[in-house]
PyMOL commands that place a pseudoatom at each C-alpha (Angstrom):
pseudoatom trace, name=CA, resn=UNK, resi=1, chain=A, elem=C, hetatm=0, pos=[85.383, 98.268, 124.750]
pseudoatom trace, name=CA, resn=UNK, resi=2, chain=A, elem=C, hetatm=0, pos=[87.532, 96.851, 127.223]
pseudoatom trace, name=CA, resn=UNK, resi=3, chain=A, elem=C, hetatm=0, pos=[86.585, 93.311, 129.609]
pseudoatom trace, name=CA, resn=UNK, resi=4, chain=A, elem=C, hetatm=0, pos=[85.662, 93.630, 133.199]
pseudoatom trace, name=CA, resn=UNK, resi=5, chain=A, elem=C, hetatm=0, pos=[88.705, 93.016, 135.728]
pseudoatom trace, name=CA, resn=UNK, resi=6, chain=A, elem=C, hetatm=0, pos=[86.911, 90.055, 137.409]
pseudoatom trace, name=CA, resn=UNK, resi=7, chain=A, elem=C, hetatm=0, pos=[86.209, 88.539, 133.755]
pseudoatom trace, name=CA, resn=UNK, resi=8, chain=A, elem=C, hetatm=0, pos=[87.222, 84.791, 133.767]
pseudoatom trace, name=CA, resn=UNK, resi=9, chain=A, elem=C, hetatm=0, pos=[89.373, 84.688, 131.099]
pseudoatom trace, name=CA, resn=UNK, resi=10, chain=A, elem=C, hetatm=0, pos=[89.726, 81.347, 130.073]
pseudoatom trace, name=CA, resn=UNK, resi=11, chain=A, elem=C, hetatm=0, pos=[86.306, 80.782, 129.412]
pseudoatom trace, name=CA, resn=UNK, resi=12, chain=A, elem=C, hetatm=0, pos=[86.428, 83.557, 127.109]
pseudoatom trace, name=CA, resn=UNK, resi=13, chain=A, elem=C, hetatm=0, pos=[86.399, 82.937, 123.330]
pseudoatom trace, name=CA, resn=UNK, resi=14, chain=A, elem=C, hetatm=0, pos=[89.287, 83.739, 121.489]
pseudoatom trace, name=CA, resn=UNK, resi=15, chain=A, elem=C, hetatm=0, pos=[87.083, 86.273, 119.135]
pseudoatom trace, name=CA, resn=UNK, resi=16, chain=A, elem=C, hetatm=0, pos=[86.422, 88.165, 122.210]
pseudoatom trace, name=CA, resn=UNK, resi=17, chain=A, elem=C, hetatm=0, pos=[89.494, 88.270, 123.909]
pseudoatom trace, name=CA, resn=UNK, resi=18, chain=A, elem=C, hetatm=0, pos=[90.905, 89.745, 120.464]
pseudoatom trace, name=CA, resn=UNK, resi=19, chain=A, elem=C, hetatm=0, pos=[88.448, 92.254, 120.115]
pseudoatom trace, name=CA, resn=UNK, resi=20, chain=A, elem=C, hetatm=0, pos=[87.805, 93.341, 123.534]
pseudoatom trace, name=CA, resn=UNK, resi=21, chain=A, elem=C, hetatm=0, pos=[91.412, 93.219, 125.510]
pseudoatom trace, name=CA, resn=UNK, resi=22, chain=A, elem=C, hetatm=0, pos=[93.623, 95.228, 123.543]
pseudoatom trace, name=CA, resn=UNK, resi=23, chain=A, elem=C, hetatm=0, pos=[96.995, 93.162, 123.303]
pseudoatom trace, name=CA, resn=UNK, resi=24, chain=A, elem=C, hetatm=0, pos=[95.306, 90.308, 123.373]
pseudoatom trace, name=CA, resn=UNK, resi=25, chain=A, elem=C, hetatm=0, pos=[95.841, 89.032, 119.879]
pseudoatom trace, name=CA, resn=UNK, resi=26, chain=A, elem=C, hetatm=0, pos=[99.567, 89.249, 120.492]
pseudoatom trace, name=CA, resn=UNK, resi=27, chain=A, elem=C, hetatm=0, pos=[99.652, 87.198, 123.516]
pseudoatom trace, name=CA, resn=UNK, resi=28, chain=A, elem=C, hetatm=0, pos=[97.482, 84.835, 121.628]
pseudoatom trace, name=CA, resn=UNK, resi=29, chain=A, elem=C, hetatm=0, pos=[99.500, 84.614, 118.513]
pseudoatom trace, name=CA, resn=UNK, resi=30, chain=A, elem=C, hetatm=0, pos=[102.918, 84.057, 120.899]
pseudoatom trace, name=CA, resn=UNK, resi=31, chain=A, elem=C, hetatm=0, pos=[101.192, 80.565, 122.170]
pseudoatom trace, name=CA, resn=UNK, resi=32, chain=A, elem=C, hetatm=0, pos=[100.212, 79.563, 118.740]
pseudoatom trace, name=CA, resn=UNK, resi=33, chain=A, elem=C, hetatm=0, pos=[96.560, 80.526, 119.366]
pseudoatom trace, name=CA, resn=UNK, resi=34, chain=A, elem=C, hetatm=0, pos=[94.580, 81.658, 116.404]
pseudoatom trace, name=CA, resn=UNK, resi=35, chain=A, elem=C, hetatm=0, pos=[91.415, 84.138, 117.105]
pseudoatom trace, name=CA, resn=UNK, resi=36, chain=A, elem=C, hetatm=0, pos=[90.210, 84.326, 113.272]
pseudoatom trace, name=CA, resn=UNK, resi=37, chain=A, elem=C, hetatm=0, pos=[90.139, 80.415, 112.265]
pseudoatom trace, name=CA, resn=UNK, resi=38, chain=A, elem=C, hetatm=0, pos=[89.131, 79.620, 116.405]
pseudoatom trace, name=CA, resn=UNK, resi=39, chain=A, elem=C, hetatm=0, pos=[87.139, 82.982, 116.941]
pseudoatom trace, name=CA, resn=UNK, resi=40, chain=A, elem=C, hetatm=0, pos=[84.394, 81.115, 118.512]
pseudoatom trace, name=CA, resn=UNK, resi=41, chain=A, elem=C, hetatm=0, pos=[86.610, 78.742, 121.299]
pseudoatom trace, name=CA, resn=UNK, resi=42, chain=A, elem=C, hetatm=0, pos=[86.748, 79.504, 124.424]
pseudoatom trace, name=CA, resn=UNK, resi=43, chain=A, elem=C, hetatm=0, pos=[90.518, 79.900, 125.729]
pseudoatom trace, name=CA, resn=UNK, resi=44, chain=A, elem=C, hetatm=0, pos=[90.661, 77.156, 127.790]
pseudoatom trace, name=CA, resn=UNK, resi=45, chain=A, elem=C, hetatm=0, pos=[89.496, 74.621, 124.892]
pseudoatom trace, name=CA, resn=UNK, resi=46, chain=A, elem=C, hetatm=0, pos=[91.821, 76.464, 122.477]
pseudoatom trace, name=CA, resn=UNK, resi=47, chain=A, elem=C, hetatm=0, pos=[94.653, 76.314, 124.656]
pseudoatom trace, name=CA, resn=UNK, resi=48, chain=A, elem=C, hetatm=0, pos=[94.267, 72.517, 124.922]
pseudoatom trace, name=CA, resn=UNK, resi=49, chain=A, elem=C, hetatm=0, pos=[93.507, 71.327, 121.867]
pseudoatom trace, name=CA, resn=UNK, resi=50, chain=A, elem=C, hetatm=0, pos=[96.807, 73.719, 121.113]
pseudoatom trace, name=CA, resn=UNK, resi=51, chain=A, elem=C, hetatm=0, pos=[98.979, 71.911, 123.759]
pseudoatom trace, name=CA, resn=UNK, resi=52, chain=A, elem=C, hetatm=0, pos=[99.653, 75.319, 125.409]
pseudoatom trace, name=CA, resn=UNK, resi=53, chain=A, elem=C, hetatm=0, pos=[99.645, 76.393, 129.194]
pseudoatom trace, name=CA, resn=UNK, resi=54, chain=A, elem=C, hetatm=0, pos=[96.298, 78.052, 129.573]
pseudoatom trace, name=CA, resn=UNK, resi=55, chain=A, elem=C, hetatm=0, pos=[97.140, 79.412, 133.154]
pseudoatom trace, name=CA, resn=UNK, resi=56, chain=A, elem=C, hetatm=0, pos=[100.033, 81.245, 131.194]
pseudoatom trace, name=CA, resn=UNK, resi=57, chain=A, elem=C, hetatm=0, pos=[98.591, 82.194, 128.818]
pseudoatom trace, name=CA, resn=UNK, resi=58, chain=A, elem=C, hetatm=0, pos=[95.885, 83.958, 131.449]
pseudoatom trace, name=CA, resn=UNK, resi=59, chain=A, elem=C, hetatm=0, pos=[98.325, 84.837, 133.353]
pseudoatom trace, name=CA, resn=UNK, resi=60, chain=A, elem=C, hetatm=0, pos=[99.917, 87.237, 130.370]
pseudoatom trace, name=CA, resn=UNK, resi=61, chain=A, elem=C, hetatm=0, pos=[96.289, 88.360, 129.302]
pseudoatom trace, name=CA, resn=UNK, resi=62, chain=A, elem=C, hetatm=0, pos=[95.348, 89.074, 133.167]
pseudoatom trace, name=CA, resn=UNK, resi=63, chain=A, elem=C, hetatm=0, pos=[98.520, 91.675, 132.837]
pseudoatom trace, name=CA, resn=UNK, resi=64, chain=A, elem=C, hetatm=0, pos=[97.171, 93.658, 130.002]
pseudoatom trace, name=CA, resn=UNK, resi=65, chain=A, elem=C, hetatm=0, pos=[94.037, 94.275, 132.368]
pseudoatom trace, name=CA, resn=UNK, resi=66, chain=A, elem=C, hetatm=0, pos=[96.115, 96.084, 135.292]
pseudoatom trace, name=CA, resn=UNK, resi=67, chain=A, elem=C, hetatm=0, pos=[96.041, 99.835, 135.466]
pseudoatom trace, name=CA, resn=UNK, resi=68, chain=A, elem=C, hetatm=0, pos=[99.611, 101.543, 134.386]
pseudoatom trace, name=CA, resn=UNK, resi=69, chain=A, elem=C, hetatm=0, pos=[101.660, 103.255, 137.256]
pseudoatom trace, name=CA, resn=UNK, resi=70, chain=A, elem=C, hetatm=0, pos=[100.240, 106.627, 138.756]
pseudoatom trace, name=CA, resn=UNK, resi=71, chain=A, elem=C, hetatm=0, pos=[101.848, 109.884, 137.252]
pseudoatom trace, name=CA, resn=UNK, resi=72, chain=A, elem=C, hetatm=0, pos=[104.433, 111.499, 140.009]
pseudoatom trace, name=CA, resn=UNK, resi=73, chain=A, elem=C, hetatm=0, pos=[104.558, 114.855, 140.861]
pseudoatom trace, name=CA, resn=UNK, resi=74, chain=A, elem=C, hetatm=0, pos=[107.908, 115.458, 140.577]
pseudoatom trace, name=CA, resn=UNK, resi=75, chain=A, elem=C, hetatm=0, pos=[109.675, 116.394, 137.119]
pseudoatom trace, name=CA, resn=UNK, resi=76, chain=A, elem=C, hetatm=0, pos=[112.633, 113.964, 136.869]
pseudoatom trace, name=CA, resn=UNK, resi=77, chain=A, elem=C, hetatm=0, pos=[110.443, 111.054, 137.831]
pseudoatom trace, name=CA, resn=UNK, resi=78, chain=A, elem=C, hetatm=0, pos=[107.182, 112.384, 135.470]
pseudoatom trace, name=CA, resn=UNK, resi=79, chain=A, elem=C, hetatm=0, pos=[109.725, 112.465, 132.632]
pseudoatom trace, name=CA, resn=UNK, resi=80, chain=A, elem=C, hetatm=0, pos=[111.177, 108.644, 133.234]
pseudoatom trace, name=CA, resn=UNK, resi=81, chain=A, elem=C, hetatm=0, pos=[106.992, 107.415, 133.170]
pseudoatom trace, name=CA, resn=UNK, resi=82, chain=A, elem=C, hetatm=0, pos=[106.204, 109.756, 130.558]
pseudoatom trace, name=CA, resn=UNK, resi=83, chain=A, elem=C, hetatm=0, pos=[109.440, 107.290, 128.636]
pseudoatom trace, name=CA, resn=UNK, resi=84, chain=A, elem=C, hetatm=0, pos=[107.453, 104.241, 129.565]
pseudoatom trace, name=CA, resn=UNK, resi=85, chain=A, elem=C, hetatm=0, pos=[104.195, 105.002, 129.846]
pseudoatom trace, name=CA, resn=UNK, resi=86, chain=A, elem=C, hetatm=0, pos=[104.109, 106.778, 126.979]
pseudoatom trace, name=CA, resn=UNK, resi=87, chain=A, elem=C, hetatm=0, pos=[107.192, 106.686, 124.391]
pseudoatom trace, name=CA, resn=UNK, resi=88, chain=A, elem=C, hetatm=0, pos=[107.625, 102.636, 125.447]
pseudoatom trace, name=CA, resn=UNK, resi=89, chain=A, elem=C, hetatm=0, pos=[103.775, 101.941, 125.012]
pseudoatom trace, name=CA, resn=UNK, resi=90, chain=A, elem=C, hetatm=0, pos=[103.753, 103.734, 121.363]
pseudoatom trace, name=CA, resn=UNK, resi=91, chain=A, elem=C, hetatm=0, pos=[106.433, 101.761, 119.956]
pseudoatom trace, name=CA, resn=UNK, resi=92, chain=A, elem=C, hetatm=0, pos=[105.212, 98.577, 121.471]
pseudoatom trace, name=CA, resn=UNK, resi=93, chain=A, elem=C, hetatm=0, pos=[101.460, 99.038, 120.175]
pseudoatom trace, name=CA, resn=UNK, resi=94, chain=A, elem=C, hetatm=0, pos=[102.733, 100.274, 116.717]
pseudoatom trace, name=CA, resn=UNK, resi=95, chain=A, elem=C, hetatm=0, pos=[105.182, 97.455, 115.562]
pseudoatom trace, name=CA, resn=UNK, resi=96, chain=A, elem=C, hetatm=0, pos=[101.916, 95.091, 116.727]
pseudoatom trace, name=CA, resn=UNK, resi=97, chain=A, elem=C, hetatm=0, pos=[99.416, 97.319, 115.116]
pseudoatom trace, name=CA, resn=UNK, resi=98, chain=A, elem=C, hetatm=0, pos=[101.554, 97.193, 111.936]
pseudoatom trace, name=CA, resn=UNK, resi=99, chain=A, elem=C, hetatm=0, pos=[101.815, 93.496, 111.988]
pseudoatom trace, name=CA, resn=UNK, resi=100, chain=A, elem=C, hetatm=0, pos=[98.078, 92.811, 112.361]
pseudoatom trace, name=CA, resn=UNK, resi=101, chain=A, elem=C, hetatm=0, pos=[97.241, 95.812, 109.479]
pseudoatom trace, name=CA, resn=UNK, resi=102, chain=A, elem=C, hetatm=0, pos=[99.474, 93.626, 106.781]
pseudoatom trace, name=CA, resn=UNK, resi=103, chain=A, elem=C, hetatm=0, pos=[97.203, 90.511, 108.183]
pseudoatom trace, name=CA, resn=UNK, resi=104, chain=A, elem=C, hetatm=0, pos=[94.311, 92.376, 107.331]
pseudoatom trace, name=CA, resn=UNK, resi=105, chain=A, elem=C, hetatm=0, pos=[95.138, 93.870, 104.503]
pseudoatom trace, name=CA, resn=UNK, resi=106, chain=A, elem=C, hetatm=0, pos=[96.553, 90.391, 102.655]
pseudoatom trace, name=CA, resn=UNK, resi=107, chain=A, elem=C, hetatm=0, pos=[93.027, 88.885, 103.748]
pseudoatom trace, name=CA, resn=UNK, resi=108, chain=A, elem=C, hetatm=0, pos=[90.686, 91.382, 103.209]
pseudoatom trace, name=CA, resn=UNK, resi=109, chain=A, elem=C, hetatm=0, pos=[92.250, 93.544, 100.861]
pseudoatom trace, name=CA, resn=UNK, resi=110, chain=A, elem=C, hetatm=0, pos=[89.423, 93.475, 98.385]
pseudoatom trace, name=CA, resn=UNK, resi=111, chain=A, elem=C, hetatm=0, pos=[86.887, 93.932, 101.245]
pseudoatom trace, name=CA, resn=UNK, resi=112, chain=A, elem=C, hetatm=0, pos=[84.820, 96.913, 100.681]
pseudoatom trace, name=CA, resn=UNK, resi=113, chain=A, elem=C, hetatm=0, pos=[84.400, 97.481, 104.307]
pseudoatom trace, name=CA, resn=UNK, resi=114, chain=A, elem=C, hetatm=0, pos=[88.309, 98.292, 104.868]
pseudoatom trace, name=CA, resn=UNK, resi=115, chain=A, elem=C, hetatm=0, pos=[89.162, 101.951, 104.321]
pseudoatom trace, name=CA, resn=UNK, resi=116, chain=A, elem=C, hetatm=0, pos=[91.510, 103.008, 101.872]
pseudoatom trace, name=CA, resn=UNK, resi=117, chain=A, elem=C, hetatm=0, pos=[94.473, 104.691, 102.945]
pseudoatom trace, name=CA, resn=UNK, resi=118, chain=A, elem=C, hetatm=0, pos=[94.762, 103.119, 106.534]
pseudoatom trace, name=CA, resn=UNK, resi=119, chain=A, elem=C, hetatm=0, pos=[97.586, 101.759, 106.416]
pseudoatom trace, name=CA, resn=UNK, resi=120, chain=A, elem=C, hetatm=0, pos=[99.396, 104.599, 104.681]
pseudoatom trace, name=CA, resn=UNK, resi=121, chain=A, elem=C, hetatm=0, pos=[97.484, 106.650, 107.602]
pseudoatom trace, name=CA, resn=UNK, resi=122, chain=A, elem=C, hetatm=0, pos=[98.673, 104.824, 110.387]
pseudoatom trace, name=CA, resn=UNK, resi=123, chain=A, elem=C, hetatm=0, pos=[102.649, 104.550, 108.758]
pseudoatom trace, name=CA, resn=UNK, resi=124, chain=A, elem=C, hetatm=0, pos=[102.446, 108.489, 108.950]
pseudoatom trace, name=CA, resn=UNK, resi=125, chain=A, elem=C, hetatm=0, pos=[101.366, 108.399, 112.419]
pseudoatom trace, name=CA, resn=UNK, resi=126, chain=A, elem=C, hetatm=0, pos=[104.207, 106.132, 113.551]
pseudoatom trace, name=CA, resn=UNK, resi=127, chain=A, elem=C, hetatm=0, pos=[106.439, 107.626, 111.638]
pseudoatom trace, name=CA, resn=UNK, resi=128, chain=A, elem=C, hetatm=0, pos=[106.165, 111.280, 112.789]
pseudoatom trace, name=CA, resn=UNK, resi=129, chain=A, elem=C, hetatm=0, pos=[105.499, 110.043, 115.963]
pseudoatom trace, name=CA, resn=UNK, resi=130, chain=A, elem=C, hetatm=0, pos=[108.540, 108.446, 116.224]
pseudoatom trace, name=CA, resn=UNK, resi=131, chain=A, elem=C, hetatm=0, pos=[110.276, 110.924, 115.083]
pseudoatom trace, name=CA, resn=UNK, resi=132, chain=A, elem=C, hetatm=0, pos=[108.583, 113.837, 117.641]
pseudoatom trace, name=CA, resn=UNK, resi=133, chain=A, elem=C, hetatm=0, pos=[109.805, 110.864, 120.818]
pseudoatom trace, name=CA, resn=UNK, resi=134, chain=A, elem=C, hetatm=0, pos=[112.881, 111.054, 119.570]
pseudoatom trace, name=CA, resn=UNK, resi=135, chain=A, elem=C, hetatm=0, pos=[113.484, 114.707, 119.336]
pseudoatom trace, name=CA, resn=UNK, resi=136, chain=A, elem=C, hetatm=0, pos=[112.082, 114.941, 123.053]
pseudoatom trace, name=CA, resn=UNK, resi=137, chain=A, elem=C, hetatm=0, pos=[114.567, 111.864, 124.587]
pseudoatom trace, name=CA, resn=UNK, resi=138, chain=A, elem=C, hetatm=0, pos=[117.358, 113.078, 122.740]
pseudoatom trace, name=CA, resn=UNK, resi=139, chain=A, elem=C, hetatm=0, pos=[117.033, 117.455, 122.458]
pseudoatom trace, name=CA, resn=UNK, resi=140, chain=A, elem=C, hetatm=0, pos=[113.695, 118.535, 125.060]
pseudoatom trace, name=CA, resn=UNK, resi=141, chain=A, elem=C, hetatm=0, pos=[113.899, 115.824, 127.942]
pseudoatom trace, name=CA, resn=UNK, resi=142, chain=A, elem=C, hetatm=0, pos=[117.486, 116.097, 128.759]
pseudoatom trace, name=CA, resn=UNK, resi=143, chain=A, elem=C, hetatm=0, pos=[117.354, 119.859, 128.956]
pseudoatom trace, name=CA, resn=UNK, resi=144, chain=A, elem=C, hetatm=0, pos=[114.927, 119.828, 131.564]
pseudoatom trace, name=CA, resn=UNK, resi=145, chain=A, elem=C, hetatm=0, pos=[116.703, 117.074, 133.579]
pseudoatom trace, name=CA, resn=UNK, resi=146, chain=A, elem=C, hetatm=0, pos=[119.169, 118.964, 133.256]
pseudoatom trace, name=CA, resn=UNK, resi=147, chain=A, elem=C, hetatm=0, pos=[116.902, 121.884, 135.525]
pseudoatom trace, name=CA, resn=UNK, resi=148, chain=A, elem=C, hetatm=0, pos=[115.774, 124.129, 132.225]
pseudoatom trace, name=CA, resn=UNK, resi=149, chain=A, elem=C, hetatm=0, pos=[117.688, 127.037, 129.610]
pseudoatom trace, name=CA, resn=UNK, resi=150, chain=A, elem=C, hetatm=0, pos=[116.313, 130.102, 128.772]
pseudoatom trace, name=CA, resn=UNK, resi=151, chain=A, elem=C, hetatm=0, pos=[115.582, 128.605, 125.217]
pseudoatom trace, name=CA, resn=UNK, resi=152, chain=A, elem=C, hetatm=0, pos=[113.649, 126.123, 126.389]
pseudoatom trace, name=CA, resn=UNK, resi=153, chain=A, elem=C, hetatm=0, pos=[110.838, 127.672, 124.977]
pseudoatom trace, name=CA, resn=UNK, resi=154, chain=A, elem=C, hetatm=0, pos=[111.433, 127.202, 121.636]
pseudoatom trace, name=CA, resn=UNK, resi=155, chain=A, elem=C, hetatm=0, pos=[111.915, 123.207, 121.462]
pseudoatom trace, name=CA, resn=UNK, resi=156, chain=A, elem=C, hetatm=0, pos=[108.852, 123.192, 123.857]
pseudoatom trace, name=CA, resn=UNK, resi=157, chain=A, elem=C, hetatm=0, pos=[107.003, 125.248, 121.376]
pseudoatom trace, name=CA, resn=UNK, resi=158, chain=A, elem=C, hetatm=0, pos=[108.009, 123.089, 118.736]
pseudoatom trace, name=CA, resn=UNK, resi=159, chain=A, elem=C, hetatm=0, pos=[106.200, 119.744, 120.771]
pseudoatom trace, name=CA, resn=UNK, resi=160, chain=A, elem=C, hetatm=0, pos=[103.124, 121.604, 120.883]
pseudoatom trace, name=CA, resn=UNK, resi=161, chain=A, elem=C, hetatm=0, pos=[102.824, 122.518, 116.670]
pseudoatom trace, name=CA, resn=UNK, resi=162, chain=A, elem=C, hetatm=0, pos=[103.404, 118.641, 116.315]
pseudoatom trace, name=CA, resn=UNK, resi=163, chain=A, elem=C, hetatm=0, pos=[100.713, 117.857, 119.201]
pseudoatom trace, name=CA, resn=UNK, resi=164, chain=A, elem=C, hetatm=0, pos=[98.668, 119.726, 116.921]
pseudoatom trace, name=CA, resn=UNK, resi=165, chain=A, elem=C, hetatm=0, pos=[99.563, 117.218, 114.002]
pseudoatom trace, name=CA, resn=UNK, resi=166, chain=A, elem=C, hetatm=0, pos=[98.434, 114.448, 115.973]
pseudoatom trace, name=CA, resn=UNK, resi=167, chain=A, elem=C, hetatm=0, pos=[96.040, 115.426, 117.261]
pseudoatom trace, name=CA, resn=UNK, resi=168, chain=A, elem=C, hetatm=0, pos=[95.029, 116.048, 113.341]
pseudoatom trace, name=CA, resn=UNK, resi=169, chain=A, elem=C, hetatm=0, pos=[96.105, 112.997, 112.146]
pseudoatom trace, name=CA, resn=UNK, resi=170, chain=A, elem=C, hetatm=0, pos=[94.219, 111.236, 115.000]
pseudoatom trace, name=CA, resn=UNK, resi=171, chain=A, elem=C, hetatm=0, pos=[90.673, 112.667, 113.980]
pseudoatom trace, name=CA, resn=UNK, resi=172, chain=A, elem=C, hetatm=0, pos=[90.983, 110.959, 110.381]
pseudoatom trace, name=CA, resn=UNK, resi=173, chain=A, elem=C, hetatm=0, pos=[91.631, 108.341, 111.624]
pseudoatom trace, name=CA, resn=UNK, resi=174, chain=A, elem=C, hetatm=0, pos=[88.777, 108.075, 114.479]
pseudoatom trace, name=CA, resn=UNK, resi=175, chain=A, elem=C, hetatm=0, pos=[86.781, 109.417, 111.025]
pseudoatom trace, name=CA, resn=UNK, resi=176, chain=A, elem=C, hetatm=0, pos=[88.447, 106.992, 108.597]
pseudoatom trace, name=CA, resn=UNK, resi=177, chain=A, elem=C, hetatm=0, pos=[87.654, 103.780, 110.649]
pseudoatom trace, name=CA, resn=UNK, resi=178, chain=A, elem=C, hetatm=0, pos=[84.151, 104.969, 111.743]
pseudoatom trace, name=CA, resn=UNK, resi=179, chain=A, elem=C, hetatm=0, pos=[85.290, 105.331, 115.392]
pseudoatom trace, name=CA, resn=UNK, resi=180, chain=A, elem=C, hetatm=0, pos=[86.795, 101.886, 114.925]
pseudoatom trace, name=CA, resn=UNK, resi=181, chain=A, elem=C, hetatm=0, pos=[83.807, 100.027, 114.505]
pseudoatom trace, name=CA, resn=UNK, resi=182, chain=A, elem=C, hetatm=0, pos=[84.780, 97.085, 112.068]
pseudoatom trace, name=CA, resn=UNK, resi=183, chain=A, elem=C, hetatm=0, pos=[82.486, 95.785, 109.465]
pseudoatom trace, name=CA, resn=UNK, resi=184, chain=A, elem=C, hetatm=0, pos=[79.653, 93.096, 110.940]
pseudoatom trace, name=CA, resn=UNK, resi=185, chain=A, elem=C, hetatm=0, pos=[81.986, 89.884, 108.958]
pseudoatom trace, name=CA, resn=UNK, resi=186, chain=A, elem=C, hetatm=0, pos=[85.052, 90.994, 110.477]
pseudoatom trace, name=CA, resn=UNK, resi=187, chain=A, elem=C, hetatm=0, pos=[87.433, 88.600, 111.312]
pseudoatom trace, name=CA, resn=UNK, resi=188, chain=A, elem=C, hetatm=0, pos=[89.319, 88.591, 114.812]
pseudoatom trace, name=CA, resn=UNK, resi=189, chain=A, elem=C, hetatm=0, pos=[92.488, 89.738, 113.570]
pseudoatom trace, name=CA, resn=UNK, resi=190, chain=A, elem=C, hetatm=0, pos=[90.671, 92.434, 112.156]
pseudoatom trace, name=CA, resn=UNK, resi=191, chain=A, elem=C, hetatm=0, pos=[88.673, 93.348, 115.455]
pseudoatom trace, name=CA, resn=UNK, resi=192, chain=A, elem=C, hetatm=0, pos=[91.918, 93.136, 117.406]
pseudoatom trace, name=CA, resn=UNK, resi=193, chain=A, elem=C, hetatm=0, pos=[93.243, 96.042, 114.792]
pseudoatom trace, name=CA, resn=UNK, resi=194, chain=A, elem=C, hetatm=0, pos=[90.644, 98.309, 115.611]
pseudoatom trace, name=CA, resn=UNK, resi=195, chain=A, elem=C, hetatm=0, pos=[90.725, 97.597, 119.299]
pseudoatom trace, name=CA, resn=UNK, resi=196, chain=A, elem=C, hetatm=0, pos=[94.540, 98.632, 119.216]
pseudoatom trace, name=CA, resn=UNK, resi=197, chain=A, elem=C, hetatm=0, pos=[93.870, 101.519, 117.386]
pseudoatom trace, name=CA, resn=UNK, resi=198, chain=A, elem=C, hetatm=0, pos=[91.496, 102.903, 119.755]
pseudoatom trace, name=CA, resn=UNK, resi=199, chain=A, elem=C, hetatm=0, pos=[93.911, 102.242, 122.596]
pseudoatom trace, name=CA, resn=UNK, resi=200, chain=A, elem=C, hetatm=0, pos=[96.764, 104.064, 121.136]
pseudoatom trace, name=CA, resn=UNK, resi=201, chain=A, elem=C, hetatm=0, pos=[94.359, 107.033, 120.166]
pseudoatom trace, name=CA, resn=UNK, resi=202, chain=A, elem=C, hetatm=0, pos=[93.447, 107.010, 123.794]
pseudoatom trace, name=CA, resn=UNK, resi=203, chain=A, elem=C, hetatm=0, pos=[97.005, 106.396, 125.224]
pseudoatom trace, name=CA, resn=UNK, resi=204, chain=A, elem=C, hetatm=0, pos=[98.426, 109.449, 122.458]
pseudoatom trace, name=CA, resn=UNK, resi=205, chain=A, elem=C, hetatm=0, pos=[95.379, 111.886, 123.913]
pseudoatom trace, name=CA, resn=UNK, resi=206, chain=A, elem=C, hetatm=0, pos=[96.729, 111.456, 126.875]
pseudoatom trace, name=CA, resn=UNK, resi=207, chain=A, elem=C, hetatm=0, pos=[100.200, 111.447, 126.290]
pseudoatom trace, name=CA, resn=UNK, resi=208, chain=A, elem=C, hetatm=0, pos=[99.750, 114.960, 124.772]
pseudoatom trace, name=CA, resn=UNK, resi=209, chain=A, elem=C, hetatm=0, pos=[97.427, 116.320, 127.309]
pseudoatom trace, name=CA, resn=UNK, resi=210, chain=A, elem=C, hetatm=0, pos=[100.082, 115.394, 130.279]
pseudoatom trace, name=CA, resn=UNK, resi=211, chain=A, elem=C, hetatm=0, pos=[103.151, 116.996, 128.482]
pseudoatom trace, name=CA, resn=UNK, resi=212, chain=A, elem=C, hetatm=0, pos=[101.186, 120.003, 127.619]
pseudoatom trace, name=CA, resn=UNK, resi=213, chain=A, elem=C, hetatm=0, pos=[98.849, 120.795, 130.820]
pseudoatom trace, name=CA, resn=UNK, resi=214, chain=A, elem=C, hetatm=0, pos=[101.294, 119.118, 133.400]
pseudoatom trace, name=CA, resn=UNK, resi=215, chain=A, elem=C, hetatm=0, pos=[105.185, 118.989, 132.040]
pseudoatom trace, name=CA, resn=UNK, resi=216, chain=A, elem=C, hetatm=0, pos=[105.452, 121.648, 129.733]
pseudoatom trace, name=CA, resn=UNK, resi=217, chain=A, elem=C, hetatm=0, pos=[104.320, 124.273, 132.094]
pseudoatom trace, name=CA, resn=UNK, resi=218, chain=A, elem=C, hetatm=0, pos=[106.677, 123.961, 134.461]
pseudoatom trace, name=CA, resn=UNK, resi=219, chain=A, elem=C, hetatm=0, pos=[109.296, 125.465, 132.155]
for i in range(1, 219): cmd.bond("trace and resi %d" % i, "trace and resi %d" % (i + 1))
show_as sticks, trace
zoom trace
C-alpha cells in the first residue's frame, strides 16, 4: 500500500507513515522519530514534542512520494538510469531493509508470527544481487557502451540464468512473508520491513523485466 500524493503528511501518524510510505521509517529514525513506541502520533505532534523541524521532515517524506525519472530510449542513457534507478535503489533499500530486519528480529525474535529463515532469505538476495550489479557495471555494461562484441551473448545470457534466480528467490519470499502482510500486533518497525520488502520486490520485477524485454535485446 502506498499514501495518496495529496496526503497531508504531517497529520499522519507515525505507524502509518512507516507502514504505508516505504522509506519512511528511515527518514523518521534520521530526526529521532520513533514509529513503534509513538505509532499512534501524528507527525506533527511527534515532531514537536521531539524538537525536530516537521516541515523537514515532510519535506524528505514528500520526496519518497515523487515518481522516479522516465526510462530513455536511447542505450547509453537507459544504461546510466538503469545504474540509478535500479543498481542505486537496491543497495539503498537493502542496507535499510537489513537494519530494520535486526530491529525486528532482537524484538520479536520469539514471535511466532515472524518467519524463520527471513533474514537468512533476504542476506541471499542481497548478496547475489550484489554480486549480479556488479558483474553488469564492471564486465556487461561497459561492453555495450562501448557499442557491443560478438560475445556479447554469452555475459548477456549469463544475466538472464541469474534473473531466473531472482526471480526464484523473490517468490519465497512473497510466499515466506504471506505477501508481506505482517502479523495483526506488529509493531511499526516491523510494518515498515514488510513495506520495504514489497517495494524492492516490485522495483527488482522491474529491474529485470527492462534489462531483459528492453536492453538486452538490442544486442
Amino acid at each position: 500500500m502506498t499514501l495518496p500524493l495529496d496526503s497531508n503528511l504531517a497529520a499522519l501518524t507515525l505507524g502509518k507513515l512507516a507502514a504505508e510510505l516505504p522509506g519512511a521509517s528511515a527518514v523518521l529514525r534520521r530526526h529521532q522519530l520513533d514509529c513503534c513506541a509513538d505509532a499512534g502520533l501524528p507527525l506533527d505532534t511527534a515532531a514537536g514534542r521531539a524538537g525536530c523541524d516537521v516541515d523537514a521532515v515532510v519535506a524528505e517524506l514528500a520526496r519518497l512520494t515523487e515518481p522516479p525519472p522516465a526510462m530513455p530510449a536511447e542505450t547509453d542513457a537507459l544504461i546510466e538510469w538503469i545504474l540509478q534507478r535500479f543498481h542505486a535503489t537496491h543497495r539503498s533499500d537493502l542496507a535499510e531493509l537489513e537494519q530494520a530486519l535486526q530491529r525486528v528480529e532482537a524484538a520479536h525474535g520469539a514471535h511466532p508470527g515472524l518467519p524463520a529463515g527471513l533474514g537468512k532469505l533476504l542476506r541471499t538476495i542481497a548478496a547475489n544481487l550484489e554480486s549480479h550489479m556488479q558483474r553488469e557495471e564492471q564486465v556487461l555494461f561497459p561492453i555495450m557502451q562501448a557499442g557491443g562484441h560478438p560475445m556479447i551473448v554469452n555475459p548477456i545470457n549469463m544475466m538472464r540464468l541469474e534473473h531466473d534466480d531472482h526471480t526464484l528467490h523473490i517468490a519465497k519470499l512473497v510466499a515466506l512473508t504471506g505477501d508481506f502482510t505482517p502479523p495483526p500486533d506488529a509493531c511499526g518497525t516491523w510494518r515498515a520491513l514488510y513495506t520495504g520488502l514489497a517495494k524492492l520486490v516490485a522495483d527488482l520485477r522491474e529491474h529485470i523485466r527492462v534489462e531483459n524485454e528492453v536492453l538486452f535485446p538490442r544486442f
